[in-house]
N, C-alpha and C positions, 0 to 999 in steps of 0.2 A: 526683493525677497518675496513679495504679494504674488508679483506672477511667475514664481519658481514652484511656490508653493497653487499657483491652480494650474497651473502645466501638471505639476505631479500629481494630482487630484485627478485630470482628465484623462491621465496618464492612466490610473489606475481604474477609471471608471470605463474605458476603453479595454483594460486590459480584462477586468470580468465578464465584460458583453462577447470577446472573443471566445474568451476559456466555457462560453455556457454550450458552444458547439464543441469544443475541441476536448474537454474533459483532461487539459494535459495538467498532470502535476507541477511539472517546471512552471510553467507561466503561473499557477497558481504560488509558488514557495514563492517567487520574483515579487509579485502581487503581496505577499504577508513582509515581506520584510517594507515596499514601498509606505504601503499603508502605517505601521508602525513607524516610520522615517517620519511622514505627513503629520502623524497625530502631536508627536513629540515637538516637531521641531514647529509645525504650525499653533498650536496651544502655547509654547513658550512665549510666539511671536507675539501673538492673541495680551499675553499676560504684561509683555513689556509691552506693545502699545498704549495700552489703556492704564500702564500705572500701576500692576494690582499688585505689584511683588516690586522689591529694590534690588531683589538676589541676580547678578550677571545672567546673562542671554544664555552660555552653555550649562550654567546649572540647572534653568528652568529644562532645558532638552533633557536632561540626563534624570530629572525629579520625574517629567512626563514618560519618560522612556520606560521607567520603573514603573508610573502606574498601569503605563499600557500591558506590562510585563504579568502585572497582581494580575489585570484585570481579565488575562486572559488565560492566567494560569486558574483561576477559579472558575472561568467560562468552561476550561478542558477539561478539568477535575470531575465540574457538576456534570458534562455529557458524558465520562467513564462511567459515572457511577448509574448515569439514568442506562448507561448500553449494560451494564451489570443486571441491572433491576427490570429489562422487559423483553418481551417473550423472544425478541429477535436468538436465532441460534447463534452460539461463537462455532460449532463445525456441523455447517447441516448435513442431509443427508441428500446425495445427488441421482438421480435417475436418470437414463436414456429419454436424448432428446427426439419427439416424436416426428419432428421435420427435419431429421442429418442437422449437415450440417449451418448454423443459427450465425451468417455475419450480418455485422451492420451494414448498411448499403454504403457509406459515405465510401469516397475514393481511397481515403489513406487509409481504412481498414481493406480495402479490397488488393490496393496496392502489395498488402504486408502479405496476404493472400494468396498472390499472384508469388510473391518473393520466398514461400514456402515451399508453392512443388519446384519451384526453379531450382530451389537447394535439394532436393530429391526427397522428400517427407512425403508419406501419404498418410492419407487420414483412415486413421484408427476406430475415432469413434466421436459423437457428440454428447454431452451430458447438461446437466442445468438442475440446481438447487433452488428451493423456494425458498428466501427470505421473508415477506411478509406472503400475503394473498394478493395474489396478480404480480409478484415483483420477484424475478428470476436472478441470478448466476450463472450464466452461462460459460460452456469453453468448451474448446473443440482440441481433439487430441492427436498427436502425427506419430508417424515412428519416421527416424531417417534406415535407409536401404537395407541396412545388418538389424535392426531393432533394438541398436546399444544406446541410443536418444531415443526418447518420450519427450516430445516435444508438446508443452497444453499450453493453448491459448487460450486465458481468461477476460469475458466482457463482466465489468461492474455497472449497474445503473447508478447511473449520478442524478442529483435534483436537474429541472429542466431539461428531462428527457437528454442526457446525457450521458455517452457511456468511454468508461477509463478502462483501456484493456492492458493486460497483462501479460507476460510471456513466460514461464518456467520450464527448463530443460533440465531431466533426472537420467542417472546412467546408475548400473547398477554394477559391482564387480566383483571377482571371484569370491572374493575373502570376506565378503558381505556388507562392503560399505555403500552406503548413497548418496551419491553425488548430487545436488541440486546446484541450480546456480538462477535465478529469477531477478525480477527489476519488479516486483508491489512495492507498492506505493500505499500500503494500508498500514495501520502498527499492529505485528503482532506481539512482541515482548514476553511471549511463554517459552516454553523447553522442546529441544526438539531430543528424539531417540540417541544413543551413543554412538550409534553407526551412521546416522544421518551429517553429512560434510556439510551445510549450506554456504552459500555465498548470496548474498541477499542486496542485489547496488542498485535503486531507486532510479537514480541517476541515467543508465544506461539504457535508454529508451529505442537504442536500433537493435530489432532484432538480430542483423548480422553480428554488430560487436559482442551480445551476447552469446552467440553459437561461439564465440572466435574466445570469450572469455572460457567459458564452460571447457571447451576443448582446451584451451591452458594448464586449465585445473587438471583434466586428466593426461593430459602430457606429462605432467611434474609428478602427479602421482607414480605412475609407470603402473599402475594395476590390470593386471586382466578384465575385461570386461565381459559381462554376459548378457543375452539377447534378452529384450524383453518378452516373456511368458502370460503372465500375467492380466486378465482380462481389466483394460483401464478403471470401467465403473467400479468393479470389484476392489481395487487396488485404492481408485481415489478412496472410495467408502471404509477401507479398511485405516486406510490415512486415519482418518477423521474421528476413530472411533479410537487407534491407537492415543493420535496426540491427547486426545481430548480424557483421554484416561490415566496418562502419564503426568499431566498438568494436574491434575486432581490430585496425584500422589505426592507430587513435589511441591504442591500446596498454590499455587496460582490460581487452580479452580476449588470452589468450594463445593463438598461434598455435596451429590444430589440430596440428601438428605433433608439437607441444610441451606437450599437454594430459595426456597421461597421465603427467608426470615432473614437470609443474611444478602442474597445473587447470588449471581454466578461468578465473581471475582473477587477473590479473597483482597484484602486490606491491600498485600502486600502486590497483590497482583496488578491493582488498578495503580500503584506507585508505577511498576513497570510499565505498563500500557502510557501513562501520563507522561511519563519522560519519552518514550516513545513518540509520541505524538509531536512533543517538542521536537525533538532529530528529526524527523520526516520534514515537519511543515517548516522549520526555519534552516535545516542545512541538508536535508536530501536525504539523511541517512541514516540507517536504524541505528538504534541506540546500541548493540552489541558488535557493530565494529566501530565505534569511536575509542 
């Protein structure tokens, strides 16, 4: 049992020295469920070795599992409410990026890169939000051949110089709905517009299976499509300015008013964000399609 439990240990100690280059979500969910496996079942061990409890092997696992559970549902709670309370934006505002287009050098972003004009996408345009000072958002924007896909690829900065991209594909159609269909990997737990369709799978980390998803969705639909118009930066910005004004209505965000005495996330909101949190980091997936 000793050396099961430091296999698993080195197992996961190994597994964050990889994820500090690779920024992938999967290895990191992999990694949350190991670590709570190790604390559980190695404390239990800890407790029957030494004597300090009479209670059966599988109940110490199942008492540890629980406290690992409090202890990090109080860890996620307290960091909602500290991202409620500081200046960071929940939807910034983005601007044209002054170098085109902004990838990371690594192979497997250049790879993805490469696998974008091969599918016939050209690039639209570059953009990047400031989050703190000196610390960007970036994503770069495609159209496929007709301009019926907006294809934006999003770079997030992760700690240790780290970066987790993202992929979202929007189609827009006669009768005025929108189509998104994306793989973030961040929680967001607010409202989106009535005509807005999302499909939101974390999980789906190949861009191809995501073009092949997106196009499902509008097969099944049978909608007419129309071309994108719409200047990107304009469009994303106008994004940003709707949701974030719609959330305020439907009460997720707290009145500007009311932001400096209360944040920026209502009560109920950071409930949402918090179970969210849970879905992403222990099964892949946002809390509104489970």
């Amino acid at each position: 049992m000793l050396y099961i439990l430091y296999a698993a240990m080195f197992l996961s100690l190994t597994l964050v020295q990889i994820n500090r280059a690779k920024a992938s979500p999967i290895l990191a969910l992999i990694n949350r469920w190991l670590r709570w496996a190790v604390f559980a079942t190695g404390t239990a061990f800890l407790w029957s070795s030494f004597d300090l409890s009479g209670h059966p092997y599988w109940l110490l696992v199942l008492v540890f599992a629980l406290i690992w559970f409090l202890g990090e549902t109080l860890y996620n709670w307290m960091a909602v409410k500290a991202l409620s309370e500081s200046p960071l934006p929940l939807f910034p505002k983005y601007v044209l990026s002054e170098s085109g287009e902004e990838w990371p050098v690594q192979p497997r972003f250049q790879k993805v890169r490469y696998g974008i004009r091969q599918l016939g996408y050209t690039h639209a345009q570059s953009v990047r939000a400031q989050i703190v000072e000196g610390i960007y958002v970036r994503a770069s924007i495609y159209h496929d051949a007709r301009a019926e896909r907006r294809l934006q690829i999003t770079f997030l900065p992760r700690p240790n110089s780290a970066v987790m991209m993202c992929a979202s594909i929007s189609s827009l159609t006669l009768d005025g709905h929108r189509y998104v269909t994306d793989n973030v990997f961040l929680p967001y737990a607010g409202f989106y517009p009535e005509n807005w369709l999302v499909d939101r799978t974390p999980w789906t980390r190949s861009l191809i299976k995501l073009l092949a998803r997106h196009n499902a969705r509008l097969a099944r639909a049978n909608e007419a499509l129309t071309p994108w118009t719409t200047d990107p930066l304009d469009d994303l910005n106008t994004q940003q300015r709707d949701l974030e004004q719609l959330n305020t209505q439907l009460g997720f965000l707290t009145p500007h008013a009311q932001r400096e005495e209360h944040g920026k996330v209502t009560p109920a909101g950071r409930y949402r964000v918090w179970k969210e949190v849970w879905t992403l980091n222990y099964l892949g997936r946002s809390a509104r399609y489970l």
